[in-house]
Backbone as ProteinMPNN parsed JSONL, in Angstrom:
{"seq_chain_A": "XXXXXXXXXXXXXXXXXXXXXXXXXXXXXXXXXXXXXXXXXXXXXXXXXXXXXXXXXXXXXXXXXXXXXXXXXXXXXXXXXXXXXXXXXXXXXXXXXXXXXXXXXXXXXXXXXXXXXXXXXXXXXXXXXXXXXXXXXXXXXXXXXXXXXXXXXXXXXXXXXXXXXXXXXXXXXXXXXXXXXXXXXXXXXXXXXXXXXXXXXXXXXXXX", "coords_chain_A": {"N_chain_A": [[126.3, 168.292, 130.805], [126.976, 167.745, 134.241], [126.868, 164.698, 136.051], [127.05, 164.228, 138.567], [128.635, 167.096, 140.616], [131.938, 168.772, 140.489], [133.067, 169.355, 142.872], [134.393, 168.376, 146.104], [132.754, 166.434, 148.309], [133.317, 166.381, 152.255], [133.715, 164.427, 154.445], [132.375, 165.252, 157.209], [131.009, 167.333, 156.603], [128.233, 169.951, 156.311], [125.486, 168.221, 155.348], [122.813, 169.847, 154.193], [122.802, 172.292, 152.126], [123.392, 175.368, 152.471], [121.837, 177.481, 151.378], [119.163, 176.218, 150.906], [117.873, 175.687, 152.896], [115.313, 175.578, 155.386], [112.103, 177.396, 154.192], [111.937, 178.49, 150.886], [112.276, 180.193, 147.741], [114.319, 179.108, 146.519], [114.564, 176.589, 146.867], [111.956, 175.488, 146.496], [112.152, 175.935, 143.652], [114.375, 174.113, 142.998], [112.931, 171.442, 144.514], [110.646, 171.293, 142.566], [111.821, 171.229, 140.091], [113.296, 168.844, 140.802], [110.495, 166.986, 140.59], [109.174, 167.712, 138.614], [111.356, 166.588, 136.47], [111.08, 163.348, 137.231], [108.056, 163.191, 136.754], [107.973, 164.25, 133.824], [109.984, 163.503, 132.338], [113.767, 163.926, 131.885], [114.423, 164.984, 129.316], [112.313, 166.139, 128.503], [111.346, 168.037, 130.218], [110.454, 171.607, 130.897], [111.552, 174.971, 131.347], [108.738, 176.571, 131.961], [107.586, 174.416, 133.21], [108.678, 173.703, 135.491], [108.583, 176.063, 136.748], [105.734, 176.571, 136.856], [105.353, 174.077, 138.604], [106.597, 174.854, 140.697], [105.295, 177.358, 141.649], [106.558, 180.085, 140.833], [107.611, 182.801, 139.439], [109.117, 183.115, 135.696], [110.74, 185.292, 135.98], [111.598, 184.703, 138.578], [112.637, 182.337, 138.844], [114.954, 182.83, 136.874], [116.644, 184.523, 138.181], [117.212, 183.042, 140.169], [118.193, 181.251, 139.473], [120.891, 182.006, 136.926], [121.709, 180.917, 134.606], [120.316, 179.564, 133.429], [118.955, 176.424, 132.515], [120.472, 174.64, 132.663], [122.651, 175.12, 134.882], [120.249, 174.865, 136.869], [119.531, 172.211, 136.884], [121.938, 171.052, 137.369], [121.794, 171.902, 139.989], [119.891, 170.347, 141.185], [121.191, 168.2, 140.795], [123.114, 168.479, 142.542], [121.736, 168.497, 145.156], [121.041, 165.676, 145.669], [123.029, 164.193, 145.319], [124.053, 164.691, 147.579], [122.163, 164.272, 149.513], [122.469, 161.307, 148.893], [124.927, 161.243, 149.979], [124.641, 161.751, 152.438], [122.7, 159.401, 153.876], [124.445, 157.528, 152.972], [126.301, 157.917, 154.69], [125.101, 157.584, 157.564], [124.523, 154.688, 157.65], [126.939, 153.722, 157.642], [128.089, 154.649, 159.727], [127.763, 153.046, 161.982], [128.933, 151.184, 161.993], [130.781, 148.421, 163.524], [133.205, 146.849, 162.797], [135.729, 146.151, 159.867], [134.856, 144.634, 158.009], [131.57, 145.219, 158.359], [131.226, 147.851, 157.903], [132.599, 147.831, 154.796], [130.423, 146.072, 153.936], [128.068, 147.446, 154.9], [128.636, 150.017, 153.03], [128.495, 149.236, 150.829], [125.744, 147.851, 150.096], [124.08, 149.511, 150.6], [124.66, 151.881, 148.713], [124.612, 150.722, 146.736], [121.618, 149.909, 147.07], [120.339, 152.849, 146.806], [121.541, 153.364, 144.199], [119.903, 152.014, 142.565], [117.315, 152.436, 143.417], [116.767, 155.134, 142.874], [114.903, 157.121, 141.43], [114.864, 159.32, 139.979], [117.365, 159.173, 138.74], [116.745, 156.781, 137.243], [114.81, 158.132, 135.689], [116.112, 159.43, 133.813], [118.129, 157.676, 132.456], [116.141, 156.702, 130.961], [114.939, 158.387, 129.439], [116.522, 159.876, 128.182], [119.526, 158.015, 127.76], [121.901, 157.888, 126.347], [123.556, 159.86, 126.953], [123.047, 160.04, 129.619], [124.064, 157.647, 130.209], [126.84, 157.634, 129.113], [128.002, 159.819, 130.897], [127.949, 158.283, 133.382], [129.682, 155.908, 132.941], [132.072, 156.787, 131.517], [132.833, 160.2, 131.584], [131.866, 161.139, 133.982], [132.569, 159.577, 135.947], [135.229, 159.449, 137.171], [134.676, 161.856, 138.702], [132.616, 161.11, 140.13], [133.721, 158.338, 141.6], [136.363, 159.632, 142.862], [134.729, 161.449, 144.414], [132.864, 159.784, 146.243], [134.956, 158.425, 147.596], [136.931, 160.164, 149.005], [134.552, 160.991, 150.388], [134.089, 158.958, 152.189], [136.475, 157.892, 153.002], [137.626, 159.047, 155.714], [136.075, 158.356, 157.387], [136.211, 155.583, 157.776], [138.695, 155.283, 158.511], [139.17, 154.729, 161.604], [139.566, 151.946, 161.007], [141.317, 151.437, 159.516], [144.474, 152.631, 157.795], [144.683, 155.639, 156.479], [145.644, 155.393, 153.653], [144.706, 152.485, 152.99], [142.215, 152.713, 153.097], [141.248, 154.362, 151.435], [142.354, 153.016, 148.952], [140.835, 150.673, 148.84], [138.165, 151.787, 149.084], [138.353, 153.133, 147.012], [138.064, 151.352, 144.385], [135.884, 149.659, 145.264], [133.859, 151.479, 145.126], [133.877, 151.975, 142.042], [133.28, 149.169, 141.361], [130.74, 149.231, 142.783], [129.064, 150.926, 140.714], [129.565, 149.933, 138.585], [128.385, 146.833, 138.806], [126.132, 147.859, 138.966], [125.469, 148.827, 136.781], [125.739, 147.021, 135.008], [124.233, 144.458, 136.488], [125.37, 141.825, 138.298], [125.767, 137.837, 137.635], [126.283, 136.179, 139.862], [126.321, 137.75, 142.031], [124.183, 139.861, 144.002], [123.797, 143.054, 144.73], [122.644, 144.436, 145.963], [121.557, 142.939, 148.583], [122.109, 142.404, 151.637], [123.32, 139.493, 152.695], [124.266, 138.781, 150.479], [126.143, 140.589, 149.336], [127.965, 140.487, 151.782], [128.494, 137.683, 151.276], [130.1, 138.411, 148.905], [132.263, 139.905, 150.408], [133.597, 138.117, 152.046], [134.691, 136.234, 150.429], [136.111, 137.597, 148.612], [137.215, 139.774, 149.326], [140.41, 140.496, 151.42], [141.153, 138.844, 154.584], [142.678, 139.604, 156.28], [142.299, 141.915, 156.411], [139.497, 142.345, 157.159], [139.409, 141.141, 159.357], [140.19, 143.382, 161.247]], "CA_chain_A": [[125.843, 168.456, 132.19], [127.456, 166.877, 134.864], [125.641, 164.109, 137.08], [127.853, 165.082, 139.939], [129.409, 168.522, 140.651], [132.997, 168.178, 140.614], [133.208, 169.612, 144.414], [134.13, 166.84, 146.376], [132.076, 166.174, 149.729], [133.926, 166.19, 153.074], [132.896, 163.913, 156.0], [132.291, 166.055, 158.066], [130.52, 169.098, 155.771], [126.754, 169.619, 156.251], [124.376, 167.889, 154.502], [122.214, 170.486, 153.544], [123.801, 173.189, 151.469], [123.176, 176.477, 153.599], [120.985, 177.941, 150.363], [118.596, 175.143, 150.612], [117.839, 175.7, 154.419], [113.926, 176.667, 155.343], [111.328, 177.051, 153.101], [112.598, 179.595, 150.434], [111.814, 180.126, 146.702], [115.152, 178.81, 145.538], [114.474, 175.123, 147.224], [110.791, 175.389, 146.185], [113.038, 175.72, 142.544], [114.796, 172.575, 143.006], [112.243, 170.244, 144.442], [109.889, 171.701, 141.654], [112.187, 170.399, 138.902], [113.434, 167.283, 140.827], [109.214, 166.523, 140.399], [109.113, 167.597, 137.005], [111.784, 165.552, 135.864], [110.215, 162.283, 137.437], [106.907, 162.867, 135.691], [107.713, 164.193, 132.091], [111.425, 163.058, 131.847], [114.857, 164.849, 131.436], [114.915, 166.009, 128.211], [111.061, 167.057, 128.127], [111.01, 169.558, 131.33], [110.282, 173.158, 130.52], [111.862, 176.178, 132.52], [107.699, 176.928, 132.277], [107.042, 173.387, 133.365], [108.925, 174.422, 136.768], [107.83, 177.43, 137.482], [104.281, 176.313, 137.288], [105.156, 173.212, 139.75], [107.442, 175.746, 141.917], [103.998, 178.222, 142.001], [107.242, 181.197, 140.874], [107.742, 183.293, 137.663], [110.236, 182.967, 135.216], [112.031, 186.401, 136.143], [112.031, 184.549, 139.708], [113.405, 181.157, 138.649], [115.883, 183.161, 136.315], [117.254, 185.222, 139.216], [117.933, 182.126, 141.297], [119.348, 179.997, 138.175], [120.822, 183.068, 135.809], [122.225, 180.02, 133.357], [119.035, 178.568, 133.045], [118.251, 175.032, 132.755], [121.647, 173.416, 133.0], [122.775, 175.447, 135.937], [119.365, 174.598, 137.753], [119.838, 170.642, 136.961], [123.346, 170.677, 138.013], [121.592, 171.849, 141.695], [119.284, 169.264, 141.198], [121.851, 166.471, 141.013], [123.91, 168.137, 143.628], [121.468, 168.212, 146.431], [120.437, 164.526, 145.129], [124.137, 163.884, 145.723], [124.359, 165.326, 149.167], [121.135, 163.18, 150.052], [122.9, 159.88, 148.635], [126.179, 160.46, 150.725], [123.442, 161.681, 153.845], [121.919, 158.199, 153.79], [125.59, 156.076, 153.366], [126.865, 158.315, 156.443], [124.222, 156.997, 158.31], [124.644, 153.669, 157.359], [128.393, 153.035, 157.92], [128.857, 155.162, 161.002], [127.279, 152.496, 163.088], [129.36, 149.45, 161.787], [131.806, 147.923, 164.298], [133.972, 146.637, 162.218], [136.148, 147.118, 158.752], [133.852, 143.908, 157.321], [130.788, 145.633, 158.019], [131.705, 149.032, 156.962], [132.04, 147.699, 153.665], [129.359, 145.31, 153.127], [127.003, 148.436, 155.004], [128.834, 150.521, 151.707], [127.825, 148.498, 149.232], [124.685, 147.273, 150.287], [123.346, 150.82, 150.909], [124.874, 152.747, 147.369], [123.907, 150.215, 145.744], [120.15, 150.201, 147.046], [120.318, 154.223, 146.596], [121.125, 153.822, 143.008], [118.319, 150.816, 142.006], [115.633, 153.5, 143.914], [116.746, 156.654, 142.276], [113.705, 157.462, 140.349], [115.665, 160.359, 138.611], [118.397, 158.715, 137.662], [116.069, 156.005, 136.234], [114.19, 158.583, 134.279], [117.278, 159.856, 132.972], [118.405, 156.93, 131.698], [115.116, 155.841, 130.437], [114.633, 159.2, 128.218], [118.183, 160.112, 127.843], [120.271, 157.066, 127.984], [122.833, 157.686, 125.528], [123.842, 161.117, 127.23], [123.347, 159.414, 131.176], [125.445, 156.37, 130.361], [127.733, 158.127, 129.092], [128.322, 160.11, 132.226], [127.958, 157.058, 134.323], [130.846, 155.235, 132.379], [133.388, 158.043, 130.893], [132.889, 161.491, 131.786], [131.806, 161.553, 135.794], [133.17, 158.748, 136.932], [136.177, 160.101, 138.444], [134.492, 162.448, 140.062], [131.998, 160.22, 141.431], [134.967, 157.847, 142.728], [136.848, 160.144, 144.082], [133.791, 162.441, 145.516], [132.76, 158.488, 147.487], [136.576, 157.67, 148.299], [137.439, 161.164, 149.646], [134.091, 161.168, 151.783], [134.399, 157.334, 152.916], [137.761, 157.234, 153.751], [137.886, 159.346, 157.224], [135.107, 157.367, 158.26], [136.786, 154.081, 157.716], [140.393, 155.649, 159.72], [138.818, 153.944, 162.504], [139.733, 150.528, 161.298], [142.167, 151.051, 158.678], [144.995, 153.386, 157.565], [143.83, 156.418, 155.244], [146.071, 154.522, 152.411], [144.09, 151.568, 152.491], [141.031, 152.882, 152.929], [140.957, 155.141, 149.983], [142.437, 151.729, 148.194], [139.987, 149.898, 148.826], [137.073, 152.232, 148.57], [138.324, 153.271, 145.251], [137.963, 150.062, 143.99], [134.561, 149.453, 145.985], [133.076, 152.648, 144.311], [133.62, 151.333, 140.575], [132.132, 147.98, 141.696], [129.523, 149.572, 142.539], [128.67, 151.571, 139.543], [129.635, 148.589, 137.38], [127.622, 146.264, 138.722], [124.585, 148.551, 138.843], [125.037, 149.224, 135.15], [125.615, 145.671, 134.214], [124.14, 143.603, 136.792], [126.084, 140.298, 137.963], [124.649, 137.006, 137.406], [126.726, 135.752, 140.837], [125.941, 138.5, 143.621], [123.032, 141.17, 144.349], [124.606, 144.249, 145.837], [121.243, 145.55, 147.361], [121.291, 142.135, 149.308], [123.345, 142.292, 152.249], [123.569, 138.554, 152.449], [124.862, 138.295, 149.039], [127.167, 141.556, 149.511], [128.837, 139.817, 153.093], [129.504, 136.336, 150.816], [131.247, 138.546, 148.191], [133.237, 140.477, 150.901], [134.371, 137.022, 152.745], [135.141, 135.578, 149.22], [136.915, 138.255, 147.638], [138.202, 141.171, 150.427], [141.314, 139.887, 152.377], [140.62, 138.348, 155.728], [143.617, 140.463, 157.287], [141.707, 143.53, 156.851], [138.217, 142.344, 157.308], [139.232, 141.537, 161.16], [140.577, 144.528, 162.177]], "C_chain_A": [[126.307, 167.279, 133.025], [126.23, 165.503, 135.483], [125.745, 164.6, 137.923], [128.939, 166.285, 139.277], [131.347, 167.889, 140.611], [133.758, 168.396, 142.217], [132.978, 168.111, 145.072], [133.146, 166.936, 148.503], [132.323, 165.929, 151.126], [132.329, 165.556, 154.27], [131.991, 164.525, 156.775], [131.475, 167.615, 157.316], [129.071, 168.533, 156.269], [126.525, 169.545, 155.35], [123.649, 168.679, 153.539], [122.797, 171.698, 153.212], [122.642, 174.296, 152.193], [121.744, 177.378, 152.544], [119.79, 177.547, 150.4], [117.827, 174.853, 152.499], [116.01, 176.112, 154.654], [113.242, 176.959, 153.682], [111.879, 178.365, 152.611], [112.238, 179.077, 148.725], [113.02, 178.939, 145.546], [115.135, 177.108, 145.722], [113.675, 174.865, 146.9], [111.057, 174.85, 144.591], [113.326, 174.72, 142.954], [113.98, 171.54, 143.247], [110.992, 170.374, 143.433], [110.383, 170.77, 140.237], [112.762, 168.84, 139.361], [111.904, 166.55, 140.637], [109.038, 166.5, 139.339], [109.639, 166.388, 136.334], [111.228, 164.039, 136.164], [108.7, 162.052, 136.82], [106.637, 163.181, 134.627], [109.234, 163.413, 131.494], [112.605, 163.992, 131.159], [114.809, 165.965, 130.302], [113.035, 166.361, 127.489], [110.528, 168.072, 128.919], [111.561, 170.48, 130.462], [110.704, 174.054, 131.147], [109.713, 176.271, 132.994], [107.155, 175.634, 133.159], [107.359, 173.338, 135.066], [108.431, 175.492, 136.974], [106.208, 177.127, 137.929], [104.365, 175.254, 138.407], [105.746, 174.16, 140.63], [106.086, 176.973, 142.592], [105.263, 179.441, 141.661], [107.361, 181.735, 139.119], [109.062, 182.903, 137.3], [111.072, 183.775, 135.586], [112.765, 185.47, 137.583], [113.092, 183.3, 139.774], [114.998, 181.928, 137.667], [116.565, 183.667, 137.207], [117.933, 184.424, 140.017], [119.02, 181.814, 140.546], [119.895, 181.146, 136.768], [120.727, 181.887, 134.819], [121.229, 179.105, 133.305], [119.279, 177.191, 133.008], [119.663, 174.052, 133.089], [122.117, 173.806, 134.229], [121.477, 174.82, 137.039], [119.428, 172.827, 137.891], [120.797, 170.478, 137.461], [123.041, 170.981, 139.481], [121.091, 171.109, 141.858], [119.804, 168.449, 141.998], [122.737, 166.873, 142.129], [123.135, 168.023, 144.787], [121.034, 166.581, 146.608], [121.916, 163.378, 145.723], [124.406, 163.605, 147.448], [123.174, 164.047, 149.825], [121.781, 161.728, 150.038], [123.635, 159.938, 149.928], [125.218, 160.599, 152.384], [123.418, 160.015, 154.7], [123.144, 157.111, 154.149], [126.246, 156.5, 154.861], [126.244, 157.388, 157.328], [124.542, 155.994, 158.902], [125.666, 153.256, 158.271], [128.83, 153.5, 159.273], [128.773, 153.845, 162.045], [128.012, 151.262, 162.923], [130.147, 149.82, 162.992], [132.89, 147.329, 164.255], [133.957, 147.093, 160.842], [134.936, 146.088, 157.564], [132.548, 144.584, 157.073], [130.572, 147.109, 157.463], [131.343, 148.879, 155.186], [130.835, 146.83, 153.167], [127.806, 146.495, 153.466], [127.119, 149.703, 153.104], [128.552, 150.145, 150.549], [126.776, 148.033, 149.266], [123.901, 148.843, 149.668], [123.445, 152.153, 149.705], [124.316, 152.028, 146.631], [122.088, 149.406, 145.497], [119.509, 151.568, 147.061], [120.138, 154.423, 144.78], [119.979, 152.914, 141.884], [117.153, 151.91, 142.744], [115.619, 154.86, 143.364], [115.841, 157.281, 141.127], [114.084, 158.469, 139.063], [116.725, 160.07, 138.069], [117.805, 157.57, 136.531], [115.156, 156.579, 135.236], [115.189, 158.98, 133.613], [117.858, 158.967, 132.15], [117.135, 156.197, 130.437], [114.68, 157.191, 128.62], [116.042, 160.032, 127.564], [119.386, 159.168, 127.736], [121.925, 157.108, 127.577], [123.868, 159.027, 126.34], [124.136, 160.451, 129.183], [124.321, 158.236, 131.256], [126.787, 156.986, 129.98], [128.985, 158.482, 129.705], [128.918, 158.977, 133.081], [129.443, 156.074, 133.88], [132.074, 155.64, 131.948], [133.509, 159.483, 131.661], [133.137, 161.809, 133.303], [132.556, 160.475, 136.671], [134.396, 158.277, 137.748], [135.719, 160.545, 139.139], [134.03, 161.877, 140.907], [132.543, 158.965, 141.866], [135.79, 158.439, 143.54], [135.603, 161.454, 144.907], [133.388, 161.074, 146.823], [133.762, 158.286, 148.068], [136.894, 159.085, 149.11], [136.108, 161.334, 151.219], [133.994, 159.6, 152.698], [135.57, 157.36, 153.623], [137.942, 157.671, 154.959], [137.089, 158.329, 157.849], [135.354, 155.935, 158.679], [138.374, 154.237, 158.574], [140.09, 154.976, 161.113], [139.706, 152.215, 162.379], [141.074, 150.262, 160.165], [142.977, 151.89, 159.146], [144.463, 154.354, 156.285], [144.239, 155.813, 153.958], [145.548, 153.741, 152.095], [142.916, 151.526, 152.429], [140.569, 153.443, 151.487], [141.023, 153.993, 149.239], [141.725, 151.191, 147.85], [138.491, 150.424, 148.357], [136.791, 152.692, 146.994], [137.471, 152.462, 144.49], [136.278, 149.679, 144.415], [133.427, 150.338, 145.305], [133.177, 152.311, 142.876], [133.176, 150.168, 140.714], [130.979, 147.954, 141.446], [128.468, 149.943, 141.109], [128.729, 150.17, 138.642], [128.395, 147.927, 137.467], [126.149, 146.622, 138.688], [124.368, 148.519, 137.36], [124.902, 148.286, 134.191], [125.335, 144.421, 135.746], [124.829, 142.184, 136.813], [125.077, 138.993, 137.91], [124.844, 135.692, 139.108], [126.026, 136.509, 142.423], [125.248, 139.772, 143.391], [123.885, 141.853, 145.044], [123.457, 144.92, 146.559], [120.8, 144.437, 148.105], [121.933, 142.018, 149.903], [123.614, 140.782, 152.371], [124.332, 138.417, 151.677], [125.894, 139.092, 149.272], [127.932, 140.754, 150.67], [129.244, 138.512, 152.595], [130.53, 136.985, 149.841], [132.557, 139.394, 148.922], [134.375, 139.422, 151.234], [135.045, 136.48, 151.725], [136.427, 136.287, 148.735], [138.34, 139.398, 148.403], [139.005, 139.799, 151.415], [140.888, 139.966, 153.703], [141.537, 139.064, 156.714], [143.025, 141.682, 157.76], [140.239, 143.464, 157.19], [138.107, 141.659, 159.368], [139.9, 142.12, 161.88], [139.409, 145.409, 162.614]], "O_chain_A": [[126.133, 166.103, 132.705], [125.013, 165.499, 135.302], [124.916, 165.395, 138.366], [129.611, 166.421, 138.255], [131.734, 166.725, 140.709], [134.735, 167.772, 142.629], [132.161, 167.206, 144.901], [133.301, 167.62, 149.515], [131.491, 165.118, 151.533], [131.176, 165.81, 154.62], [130.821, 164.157, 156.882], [131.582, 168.765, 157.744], [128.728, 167.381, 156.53], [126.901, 170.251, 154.414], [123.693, 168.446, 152.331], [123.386, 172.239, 154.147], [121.441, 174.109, 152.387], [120.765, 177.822, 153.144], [119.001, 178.379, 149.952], [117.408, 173.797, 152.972], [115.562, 177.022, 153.957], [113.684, 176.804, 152.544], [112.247, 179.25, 153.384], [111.989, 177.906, 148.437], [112.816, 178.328, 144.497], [115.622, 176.392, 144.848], [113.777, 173.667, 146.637], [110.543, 173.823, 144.149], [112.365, 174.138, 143.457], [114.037, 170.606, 142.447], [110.23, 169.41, 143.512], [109.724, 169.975, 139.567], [112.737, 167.863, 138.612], [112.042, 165.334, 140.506], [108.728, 165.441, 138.794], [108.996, 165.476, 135.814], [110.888, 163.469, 135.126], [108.261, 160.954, 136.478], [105.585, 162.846, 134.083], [109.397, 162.895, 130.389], [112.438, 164.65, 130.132], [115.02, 167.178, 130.291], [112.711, 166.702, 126.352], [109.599, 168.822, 128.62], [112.511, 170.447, 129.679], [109.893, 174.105, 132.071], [109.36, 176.063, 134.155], [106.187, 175.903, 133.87], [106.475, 173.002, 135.853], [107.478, 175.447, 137.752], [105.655, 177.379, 138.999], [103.496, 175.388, 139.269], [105.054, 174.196, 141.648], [106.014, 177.321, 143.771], [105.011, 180.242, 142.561], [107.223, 181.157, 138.041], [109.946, 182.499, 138.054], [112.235, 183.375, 135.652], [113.979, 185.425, 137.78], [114.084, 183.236, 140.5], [116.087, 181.414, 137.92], [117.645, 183.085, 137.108], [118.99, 184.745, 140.56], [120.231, 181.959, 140.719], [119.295, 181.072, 135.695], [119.683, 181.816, 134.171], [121.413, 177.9, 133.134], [120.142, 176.904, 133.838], [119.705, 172.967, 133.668], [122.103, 172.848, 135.002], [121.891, 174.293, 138.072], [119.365, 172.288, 138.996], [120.74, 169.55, 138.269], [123.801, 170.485, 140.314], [121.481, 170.575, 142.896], [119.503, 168.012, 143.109], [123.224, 165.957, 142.792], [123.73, 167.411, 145.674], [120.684, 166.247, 147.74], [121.878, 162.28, 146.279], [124.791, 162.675, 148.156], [123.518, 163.088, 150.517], [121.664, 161.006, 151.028], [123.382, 159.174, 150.86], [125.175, 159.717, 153.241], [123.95, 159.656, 155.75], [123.134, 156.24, 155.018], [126.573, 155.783, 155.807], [126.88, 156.448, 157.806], [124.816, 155.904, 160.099], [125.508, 152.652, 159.332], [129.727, 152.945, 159.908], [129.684, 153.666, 162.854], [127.756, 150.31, 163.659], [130.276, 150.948, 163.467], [133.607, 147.152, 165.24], [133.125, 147.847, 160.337], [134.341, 146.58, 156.606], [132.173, 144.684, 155.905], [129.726, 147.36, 156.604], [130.454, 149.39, 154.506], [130.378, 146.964, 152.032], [126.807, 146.534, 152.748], [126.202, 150.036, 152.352], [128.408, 150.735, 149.479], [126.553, 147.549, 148.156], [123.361, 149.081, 148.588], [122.679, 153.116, 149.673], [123.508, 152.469, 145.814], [121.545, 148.795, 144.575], [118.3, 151.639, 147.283], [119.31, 155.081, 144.149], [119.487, 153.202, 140.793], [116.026, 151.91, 142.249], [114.638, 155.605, 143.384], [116.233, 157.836, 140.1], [113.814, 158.476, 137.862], [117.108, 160.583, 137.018], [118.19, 157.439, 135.369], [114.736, 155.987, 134.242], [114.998, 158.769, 132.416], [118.159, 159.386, 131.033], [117.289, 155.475, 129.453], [114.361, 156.978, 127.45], [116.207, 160.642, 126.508], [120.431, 159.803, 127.592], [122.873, 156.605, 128.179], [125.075, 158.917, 126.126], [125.212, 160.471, 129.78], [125.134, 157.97, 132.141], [127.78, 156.737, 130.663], [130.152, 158.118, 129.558], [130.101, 158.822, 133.382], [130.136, 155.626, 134.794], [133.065, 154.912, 131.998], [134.503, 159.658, 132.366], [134.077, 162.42, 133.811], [132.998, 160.586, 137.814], [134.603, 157.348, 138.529], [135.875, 160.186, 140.306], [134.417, 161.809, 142.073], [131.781, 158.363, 142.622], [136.039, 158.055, 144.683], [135.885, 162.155, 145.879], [133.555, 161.265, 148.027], [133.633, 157.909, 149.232], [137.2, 158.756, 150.256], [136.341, 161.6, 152.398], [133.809, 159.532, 153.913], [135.673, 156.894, 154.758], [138.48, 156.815, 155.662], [137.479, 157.571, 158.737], [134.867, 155.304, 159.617], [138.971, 153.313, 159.126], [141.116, 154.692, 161.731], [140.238, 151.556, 163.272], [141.666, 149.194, 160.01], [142.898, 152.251, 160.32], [143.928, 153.882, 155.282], [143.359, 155.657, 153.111], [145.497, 153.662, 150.867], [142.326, 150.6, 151.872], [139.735, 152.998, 150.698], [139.955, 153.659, 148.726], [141.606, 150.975, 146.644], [137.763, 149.828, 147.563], [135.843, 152.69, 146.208], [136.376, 152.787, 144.031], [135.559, 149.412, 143.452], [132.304, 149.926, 145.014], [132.039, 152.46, 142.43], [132.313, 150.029, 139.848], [130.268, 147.343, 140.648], [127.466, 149.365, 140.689], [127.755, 149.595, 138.156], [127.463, 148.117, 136.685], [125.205, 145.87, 138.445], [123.3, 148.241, 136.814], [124.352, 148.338, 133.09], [126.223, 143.603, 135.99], [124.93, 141.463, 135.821], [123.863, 139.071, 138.096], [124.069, 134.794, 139.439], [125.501, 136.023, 143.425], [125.705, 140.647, 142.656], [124.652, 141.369, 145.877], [123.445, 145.726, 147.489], [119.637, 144.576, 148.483], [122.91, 141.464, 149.4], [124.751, 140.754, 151.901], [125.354, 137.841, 152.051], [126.901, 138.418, 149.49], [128.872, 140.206, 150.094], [130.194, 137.981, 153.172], [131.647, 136.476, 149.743], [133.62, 139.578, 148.33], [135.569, 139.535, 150.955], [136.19, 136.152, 152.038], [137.51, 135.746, 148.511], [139.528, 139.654, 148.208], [138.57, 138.746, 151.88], [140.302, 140.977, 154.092], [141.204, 139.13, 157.898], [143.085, 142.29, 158.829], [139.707, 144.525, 157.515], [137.217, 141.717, 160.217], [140.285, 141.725, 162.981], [139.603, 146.365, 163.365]]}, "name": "protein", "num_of_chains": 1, "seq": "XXXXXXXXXXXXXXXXXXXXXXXXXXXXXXXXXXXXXXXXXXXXXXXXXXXXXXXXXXXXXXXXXXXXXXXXXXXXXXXXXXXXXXXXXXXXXXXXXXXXXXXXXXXXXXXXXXXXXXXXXXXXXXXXXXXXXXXXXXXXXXXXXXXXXXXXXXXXXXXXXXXXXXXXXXXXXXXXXXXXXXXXXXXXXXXXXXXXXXXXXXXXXXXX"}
């Protein structure tokens, strides 16, 4: 099971996946098991264990999710997804420059994935199966799903070549240092994130 879908996320796409719109049984499904999983843990939710938080039967949860439990987690993590990049949109639209751009990008993914309650139960009752992911399996996608939706946003101050470049690179940072903490710089401290930009990112591109 993936973390992330392998669909990559355009700038510009809405947020909320059109399915997922208004109150409706199949969203009631999803935030049912994103609850579950936070209070029994990954690999102890029940199809029954949803349905009873969703208030829906099994025929009804089967109808949404035919492929049962891995299909319904894989919506999970994508609207979980969609929320993350939500949140960095936000963030970065408002910089004014290419400096704060990235230190808003790294500040802000990497205080998304220290608060992610479900990715921290996942690792906490699954570890061997979530690191995994996190280190081998997804982590193309989830570099190029961040670099493909970062980089228009950053055409403002760069060229799309060096944006992707750079965000590439910026997006395994991230992940790294989340998974192994540095003993030099906090990434959910913008302080600390804006000394390792000035330090490390070239000064040609950080005042354009």
């Amino acid at each position: 099971m993936a973390l992330f879908t392998d669909d990559r996320l355009e700038a510009g796409e809405t947020i909320v996946p059109r399915d997922f719109v208004g109150e409706s049984p199949l969203e009631s499904i999803v935030l049912a098991a994103r609850a579950s999983v936070r209070r029994w843990g990954w690999d102890k939710v029940t199809m029954d264990d949803i349905c009873a938080e969703a208030g829906v039967s099994r025929a009804t949860l089967y109808r949404m999710f035919p492929g049962g439990r891995d299909v319904l987690f894989d919506a999970m993590r994508e609207v979980r997804r969609r929320e993350f990049f939500e949140k960095l949109r936000s963030k970065v639209e408002g910089a004014d420059t290419f400096e704060e751009f990235i230190v808003r990008a790294i500040t802000v993914a990497s205080v998304e994935l220290r608060d992610d309650t479900e990715l921290a139960t996942m690792i906490a009752t699954t570890p061997g199966e979530t690191l995994g992911h996190l280190t081998i399996s997804d982590v193309p996608h989830i570099v190029s799903s961040a670099t493909s939706f970062l980089a228009p946003l950053a055409e403002r101050f760069v060229s799309r070549e060096e944006a992707e470049q750079m965000l590439e690179v910026i997006s395994r940072l991230v992940i790294s240092v989340f998974l192994a903490p540095s003993k030099h710089f906090n990434f959910t401290d913008e302080a600390s994130v804006r000394k390792f930009v000035h330090r490390y990112v070239p000064q040609s591109l950080l005042t354009i």
